[in-house]
N, C-alpha and C positions, 0 to 999 in steps of 0.2 A: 098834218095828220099824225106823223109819228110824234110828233109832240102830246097829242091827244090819249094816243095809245101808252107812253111813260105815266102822262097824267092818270089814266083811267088804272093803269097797272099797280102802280104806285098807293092810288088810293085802295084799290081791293086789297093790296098787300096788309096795308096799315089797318084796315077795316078788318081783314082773318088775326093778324096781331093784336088787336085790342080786345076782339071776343078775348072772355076767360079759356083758358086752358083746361079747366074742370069741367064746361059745357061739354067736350068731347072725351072726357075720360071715364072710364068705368065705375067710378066711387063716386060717392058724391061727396060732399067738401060740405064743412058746416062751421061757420063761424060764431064765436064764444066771447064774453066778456071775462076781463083780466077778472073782476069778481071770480066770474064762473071754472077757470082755469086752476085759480087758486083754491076754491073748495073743492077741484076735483084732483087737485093734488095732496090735499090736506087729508082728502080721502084714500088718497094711492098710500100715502105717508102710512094710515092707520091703519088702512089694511094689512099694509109689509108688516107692522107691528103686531098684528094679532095671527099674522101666516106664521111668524118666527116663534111667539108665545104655544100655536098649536103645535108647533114644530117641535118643540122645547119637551112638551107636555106628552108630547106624541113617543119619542126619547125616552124619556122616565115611567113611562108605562108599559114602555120595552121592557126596560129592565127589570120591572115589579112582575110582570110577566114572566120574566124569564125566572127572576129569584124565584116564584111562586110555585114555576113548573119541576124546579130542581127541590123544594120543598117537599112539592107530591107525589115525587118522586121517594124522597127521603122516605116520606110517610108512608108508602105501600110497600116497599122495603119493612119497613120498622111491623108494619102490619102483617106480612106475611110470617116474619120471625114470630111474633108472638101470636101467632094463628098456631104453625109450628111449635112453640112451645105448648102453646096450652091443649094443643092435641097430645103433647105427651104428657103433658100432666094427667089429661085425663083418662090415658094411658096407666100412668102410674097410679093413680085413686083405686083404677077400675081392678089392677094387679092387689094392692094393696086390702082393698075390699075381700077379694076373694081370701087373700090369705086370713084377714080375721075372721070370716066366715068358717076357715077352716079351723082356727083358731079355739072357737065357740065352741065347734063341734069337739072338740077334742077335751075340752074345758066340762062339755056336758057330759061324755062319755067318761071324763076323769069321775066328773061326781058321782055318776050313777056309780061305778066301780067304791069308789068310798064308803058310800050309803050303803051298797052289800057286805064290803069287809067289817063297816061296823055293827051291819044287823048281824053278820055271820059273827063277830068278836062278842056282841050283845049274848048272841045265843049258845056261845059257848060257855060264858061267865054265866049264865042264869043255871045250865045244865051242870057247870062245876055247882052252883049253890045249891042246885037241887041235890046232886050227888051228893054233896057235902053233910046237906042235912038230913035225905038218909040216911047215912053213915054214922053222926052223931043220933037221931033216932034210933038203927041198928045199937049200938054200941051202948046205949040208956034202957033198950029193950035186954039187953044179956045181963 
């Protein structure tokens, strides 16, 4: 009988040893052909190749990035100065303008003054020639 029971033991033992070890594990287990292995590395291969080219690219567009924000940077700078200046320009037009306005005015007030001194020079020289020629008419009447 204890022979029986080694034998019986023995055999259960071997019997839970040969079941797979996968039948009691959490995961399941999937077997592949060397074919299918090898295009699934050829695909791990290509993908690392195009993770690294993203990688690469990903990099260089930092940098374009960054150049680009130090650019608009530049350029709102460069914008505000010549926002600044051309307010004082138009600053200066608007200074500038008034003064020949004044200008004008003064240009018009000149002529009219002119035009009096020479109607008033006009009207003196006419009244010398009238004087005149009385004086010689006087002077032919004695």
């Amino acid at each position: 009988m204890k022979k029986l029971k080694s034998i019986c033991f023995a055999s259960c033992l071997a019997l839970l040893l040969a079941l797979p070890v996968a039948s009691y594990a959490s995961e399941k287990t999937y077997q592949m052909t060397e074919t299918e292995l090898g295009q699934l590395e050829s695909n791990l291969t290509e993908l690392q190749k195009v993770n690294a080219d993203q990688k690469k690219n990903s990099e260089t567009l930092k940098t374009e990035l960054t150049e680009s924000q130090t650019k608009l940077k530049k350029a709102e700078t460069e914008s505000v100065r010549l926002s600044e200046q051309l307010t004082g320009l138009r600053k200066t037009a608007t200074e500038q303008e008034a003064l020949l306005e004044k200008a004008n005015q003064s240009l018009a007030e000149y002529a009219k003054e002119e035009k009096k001194e020479k109607e008033r020079l006009r009207l003196q020289r006419d009244l010398g020639w009238g004087v005149a020629i009385l004086a010689v008419a006087a002077y032919i009447k004695k």
